[in-house]
N, C-alpha and C positions, 0 to 999 in steps of 0.2 A: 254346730253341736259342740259342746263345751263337757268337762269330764271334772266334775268332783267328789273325790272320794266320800264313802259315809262316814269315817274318822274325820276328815274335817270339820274343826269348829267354825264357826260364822256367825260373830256377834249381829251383825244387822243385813241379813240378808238383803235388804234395799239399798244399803249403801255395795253395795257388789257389783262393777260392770265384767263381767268376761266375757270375750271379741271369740271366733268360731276357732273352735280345735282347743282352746287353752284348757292346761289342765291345773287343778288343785289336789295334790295328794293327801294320801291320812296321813293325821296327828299335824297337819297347817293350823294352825291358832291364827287365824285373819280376825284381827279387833277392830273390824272397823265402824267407829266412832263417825270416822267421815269417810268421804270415800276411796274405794280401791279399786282399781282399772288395772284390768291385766289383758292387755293387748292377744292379739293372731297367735295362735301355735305358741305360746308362753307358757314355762311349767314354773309350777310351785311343788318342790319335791317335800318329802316325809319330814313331818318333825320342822320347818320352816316357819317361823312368824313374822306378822304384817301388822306392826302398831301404828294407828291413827292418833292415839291417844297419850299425854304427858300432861303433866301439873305446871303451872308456873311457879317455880320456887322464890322468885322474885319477890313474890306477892303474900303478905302473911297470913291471905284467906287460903293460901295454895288451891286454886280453881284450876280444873280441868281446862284443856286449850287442843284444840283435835286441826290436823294438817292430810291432806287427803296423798297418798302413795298412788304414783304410776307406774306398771313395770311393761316396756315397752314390748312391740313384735319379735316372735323369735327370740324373746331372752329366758335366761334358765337361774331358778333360784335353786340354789342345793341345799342339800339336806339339812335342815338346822341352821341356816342362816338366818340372821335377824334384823328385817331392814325398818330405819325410825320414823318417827313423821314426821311428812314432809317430801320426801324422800323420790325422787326419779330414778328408775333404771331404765336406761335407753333401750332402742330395738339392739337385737342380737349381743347382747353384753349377758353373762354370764358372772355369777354372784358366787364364788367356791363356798364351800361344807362348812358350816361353824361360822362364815365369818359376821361381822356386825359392822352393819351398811349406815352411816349417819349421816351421808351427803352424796347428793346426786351421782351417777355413775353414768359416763359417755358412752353412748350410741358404740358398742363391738368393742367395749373394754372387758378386760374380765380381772377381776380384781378377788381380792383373799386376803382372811385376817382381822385382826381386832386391834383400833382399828380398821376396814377392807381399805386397802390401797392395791394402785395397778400393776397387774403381776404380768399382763401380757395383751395380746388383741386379737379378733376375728374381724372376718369379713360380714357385713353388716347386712347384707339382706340381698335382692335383686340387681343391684347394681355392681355385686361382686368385688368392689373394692373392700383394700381392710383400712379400718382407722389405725391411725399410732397415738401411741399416748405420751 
């Protein structure tokens, strides 16, 4: 069973996997363009978005260009955080309030800011070890 609030938006509901227990809170903006996987027991709290979607500025037709978002087991997106595409959050890593995530996040980091860098670490699941950063 999976929990998304009716405040959450959901560009393409097909591009959506969510694993059992994960939850999506109101006011989550998930664009996804391509796709977004949110692993076991993983929250996407209030006010949080999830972009698939960017332009190539490279390019003078500026075309859309979409990278699919994974947020791993046990990890926690907070409130109004904005993670880019492309984008990995490992199992049990933890994304603090506000920040903006634009490169993958290891497995029981937990990071904050703009942009998010590592501010600390958890223990990352079953195995009870914590990672260091």
């Amino acid at each position: 069973m999976v929990q998304v609030y009716s405040g959450a938006k959901i560009w393409a509901p097909w591009n959506l996997q969510m694993d059992d227990f994960s939850c999506m809170d109101d006011d989550v903006d998930c664009y996804n363009a391509a796709r977004v996987s949110i692993g076991k027991n993983a929250i996407v709290s209030r006010g949080a978005s999830l972009c698939t979607a960017t332009h190539d500025y490279t390019d003078p037709a500026f075309p859309s260009v979409t990278h699919p978002i994974t947020i791993g087991d046990n990890a926690w997106i907070a409130a109004r955080a904005f993670i880019f595409p492309g984008v990995t959050v490992g199992a049990a890593a933890v994304v603090g309030a506000c920040s903006v995530v634009t490169r993958d996040v290891p497995p029981g980091a937990i990071v904050a800011g703009n942009p998010a860098k590592p501010i600390a670490s958890r223990e990352t699941g079953d195995d009870k070890t914590s990672q260091s950063l």
